[in-house]
PLY file of the C-alpha trace (Angstrom):
ply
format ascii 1.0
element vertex 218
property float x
property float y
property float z
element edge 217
property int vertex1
property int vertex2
end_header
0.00 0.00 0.00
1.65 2.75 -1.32
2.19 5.94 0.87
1.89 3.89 4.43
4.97 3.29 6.45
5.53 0.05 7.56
4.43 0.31 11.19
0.93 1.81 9.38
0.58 -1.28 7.47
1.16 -3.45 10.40
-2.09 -1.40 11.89
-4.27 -1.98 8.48
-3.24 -5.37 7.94
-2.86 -6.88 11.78
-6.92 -7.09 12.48
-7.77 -8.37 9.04
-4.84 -11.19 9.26
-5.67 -12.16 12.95
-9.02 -12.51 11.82
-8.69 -14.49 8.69
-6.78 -17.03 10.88
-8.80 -17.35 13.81
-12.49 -17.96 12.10
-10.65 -19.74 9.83
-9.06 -21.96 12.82
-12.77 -21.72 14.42
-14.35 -22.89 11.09
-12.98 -25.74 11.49
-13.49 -27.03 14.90
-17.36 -25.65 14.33
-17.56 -28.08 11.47
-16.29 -30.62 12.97
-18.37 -30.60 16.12
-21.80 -30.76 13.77
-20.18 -33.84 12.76
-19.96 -35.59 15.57
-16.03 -34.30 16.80
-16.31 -32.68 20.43
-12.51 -32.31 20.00
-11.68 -28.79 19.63
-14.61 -27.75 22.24
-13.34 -29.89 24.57
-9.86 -27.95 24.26
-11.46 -24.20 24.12
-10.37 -23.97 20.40
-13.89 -22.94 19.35
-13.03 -19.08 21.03
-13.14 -16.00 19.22
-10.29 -15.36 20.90
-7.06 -15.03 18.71
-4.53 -15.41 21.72
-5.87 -19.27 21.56
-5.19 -19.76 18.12
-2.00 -17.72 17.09
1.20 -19.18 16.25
4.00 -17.28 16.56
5.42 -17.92 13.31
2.72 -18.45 10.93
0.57 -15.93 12.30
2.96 -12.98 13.25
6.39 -13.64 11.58
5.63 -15.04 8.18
2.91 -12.36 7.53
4.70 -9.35 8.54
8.28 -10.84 6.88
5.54 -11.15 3.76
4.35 -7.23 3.93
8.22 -5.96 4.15
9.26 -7.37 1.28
5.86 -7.06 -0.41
4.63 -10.62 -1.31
1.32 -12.18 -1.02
0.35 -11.94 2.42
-0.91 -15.19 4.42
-0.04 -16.48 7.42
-1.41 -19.93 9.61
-2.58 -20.12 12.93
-2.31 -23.00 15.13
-4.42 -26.37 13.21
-7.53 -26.89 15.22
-7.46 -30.38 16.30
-10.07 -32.67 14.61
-10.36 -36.66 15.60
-11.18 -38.41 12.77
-12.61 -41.60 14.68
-15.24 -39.75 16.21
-16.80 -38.02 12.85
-19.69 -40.08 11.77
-18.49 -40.80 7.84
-14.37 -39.72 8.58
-13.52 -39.55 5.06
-16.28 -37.20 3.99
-16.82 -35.35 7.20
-12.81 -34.98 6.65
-13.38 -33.39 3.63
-16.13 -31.01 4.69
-14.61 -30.24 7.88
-11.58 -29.16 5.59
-13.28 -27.03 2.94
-14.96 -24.77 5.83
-12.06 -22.91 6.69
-11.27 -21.37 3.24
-15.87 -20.85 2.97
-15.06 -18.83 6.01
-12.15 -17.11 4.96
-14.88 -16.11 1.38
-17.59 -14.87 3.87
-15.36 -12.67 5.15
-13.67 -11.52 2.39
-17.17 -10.45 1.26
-17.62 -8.59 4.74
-14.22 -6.99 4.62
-15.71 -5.75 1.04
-18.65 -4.47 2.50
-16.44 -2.66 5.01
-14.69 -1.16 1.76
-18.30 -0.42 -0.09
-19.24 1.64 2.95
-15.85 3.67 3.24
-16.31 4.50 -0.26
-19.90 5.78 -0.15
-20.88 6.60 3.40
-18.30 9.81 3.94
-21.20 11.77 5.35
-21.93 8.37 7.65
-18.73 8.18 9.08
-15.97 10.61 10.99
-13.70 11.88 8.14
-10.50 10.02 10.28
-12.19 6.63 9.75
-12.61 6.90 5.83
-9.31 6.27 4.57
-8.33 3.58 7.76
-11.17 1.76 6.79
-10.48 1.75 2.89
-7.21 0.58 3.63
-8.32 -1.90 6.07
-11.11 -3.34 3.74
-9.12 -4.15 0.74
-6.39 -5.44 3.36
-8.97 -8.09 4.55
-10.29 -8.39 0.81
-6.77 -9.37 -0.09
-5.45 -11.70 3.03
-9.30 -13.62 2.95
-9.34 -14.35 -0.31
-5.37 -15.58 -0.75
-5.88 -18.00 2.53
-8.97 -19.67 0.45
-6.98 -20.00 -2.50
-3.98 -21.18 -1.02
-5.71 -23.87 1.18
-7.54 -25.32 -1.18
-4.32 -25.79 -3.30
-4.70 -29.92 -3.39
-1.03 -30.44 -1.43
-1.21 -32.12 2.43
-1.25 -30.88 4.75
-3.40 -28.23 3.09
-7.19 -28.26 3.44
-7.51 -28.89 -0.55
-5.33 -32.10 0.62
-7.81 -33.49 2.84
-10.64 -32.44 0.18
-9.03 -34.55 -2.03
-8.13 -37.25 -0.15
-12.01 -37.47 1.10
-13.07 -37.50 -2.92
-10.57 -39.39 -4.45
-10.87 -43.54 -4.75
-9.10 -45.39 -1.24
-5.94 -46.04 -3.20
-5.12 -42.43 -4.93
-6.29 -41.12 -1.68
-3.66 -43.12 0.67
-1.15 -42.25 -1.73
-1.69 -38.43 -1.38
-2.23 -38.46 1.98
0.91 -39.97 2.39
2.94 -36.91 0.67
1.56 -34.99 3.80
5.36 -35.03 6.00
6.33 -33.52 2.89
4.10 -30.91 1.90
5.28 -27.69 4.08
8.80 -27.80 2.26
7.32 -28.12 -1.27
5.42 -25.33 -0.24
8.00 -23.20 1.37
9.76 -23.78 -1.85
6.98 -22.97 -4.45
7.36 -19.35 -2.20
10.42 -19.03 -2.51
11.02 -19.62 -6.11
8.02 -17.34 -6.67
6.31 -20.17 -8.32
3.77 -20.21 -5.62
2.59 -16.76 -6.77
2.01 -17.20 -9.95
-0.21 -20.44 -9.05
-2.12 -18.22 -6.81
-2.35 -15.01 -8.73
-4.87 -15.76 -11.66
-7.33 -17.02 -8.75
-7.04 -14.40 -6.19
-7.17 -11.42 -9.12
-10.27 -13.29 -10.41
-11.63 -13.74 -7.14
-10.91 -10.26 -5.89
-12.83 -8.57 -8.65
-15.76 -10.85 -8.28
-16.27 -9.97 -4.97
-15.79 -6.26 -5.62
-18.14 -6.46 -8.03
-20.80 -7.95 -6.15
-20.82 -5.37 -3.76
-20.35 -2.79 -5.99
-17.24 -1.53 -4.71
0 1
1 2
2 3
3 4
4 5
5 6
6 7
7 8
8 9
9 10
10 11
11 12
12 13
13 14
14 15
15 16
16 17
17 18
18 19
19 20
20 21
21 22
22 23
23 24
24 25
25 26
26 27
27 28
28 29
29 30
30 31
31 32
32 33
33 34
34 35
35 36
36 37
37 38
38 39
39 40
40 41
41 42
42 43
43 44
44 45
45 46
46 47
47 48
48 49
49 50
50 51
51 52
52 53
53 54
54 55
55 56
56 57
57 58
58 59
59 60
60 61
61 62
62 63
63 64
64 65
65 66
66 67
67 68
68 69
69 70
70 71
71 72
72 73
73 74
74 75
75 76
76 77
77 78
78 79
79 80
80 81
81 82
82 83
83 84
84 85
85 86
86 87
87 88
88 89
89 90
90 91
91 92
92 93
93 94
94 95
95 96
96 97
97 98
98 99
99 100
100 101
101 102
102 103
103 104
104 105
105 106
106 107
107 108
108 109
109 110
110 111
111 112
112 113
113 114
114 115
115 116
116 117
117 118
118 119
119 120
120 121
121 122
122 123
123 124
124 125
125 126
126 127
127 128
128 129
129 130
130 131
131 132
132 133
133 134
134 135
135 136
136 137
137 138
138 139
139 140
140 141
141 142
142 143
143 144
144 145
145 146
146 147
147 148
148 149
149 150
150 151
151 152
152 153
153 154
154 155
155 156
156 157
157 158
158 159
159 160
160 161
161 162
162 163
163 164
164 165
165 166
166 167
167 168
168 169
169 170
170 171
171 172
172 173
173 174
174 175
175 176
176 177
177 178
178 179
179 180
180 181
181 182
182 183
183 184
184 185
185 186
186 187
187 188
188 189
189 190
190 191
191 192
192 193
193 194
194 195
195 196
196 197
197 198
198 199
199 200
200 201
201 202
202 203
203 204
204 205
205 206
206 207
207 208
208 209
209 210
210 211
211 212
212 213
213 214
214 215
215 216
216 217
């Protein structure tokens, strides 16, 4: 964001990321426990409070290393705990408790887009100071939602697009993925660092970013 220093960035971008990874965290234990997994209740992990879910790395380093040098920002909070034996069909339930952390992390890129729509149109609505915050702030969670969907439903374990797949895919294809899992941080750490991992994600998140501004006419 061009004209903000980097400790103002930190302040537009901090609420939107700890938010993205928290519901996104809290998506998942939610699923889960309609399912028949009173795993991540049992352990408190169904909070709205961030301080249960942040990891130091994923959710503070990474990000802000990401918005200094100007990458796509994302970041990971601490995995929710889900015990498969206890879901009532694990291999489906698997799947669907997967896919609701990046359908979380779209409803609230549309919110943070309705937080843009209404800094752009209700000036006379809001104190003057707030206008530009919240502009910035809005796209910010726009941006960080929409990349965490895309990015986690990239088919690679331990990535929720992993367990999608593994859930849709025949037992044997399936086994074999899910076996790639130990393995699937460093492929991604080095898809980012090559930059390879941004031009997977780009088309997607541009796509998806317009959509969304577009639907709320913003």
């Amino acid at each position: 964001m061009q004209g903000l220093t980097f400790v103002q960035q930190l302040i537009v971008w901090a609420p939107p990321v700890l938010l993205a990874v928290t519901l996104h965290e809290v998506a998942h234990g939610w699923a889960a426990l309609k399912l028949g997994d009173t795993t991540a209740f049992a352990q408190g992990r169904l909070s709205l409070n961030p301080l249960r879910h942040v990891d130091p790395v994923g959710t503070v380093l990474v990000p802000a290393v990401l918005l200094l040098v100007g990458g796509f920002i994302f970041g990971w909070a601490k995995p929710v705990p889900v015990d498969y034996r206890q879901l009532r069909d694990p291999r489906r339930d698997m799947a669907l408790v997967a896919v609701a952390g990046p359908a979380a992390n779209i409803a609230m890129a549309i919110a943070w887009a309705l937080v843009l729509k209404l800094a752009a149109t209700g000036q006379g609505l809001l104190p003057a100071a707030l206008v530009v915050p919240l502009s910035y702030m809005g796209f910010a969670g726009v941006t960080v939602n929409i990349v965490l969907a895309v990015l986690n439903l990239l088919p690679l374990p331990p990535l929720d697009g992993g367990r999608v797949a593994t859930g849709l895919l025949p037992l044997g294809p399936a086994r074999a993925l899910a076996r790639l899992e130990p393995l699937g941080l460093v492929v991604l750490v080095v898809l980012l660092v090559s930059g390879v991992l941004g031009q997977i994600l780009g088309p997607p998140v541009v796509f998806l970013q317009h959509l969304i501004l577009g639907m709320v006419g913003s």
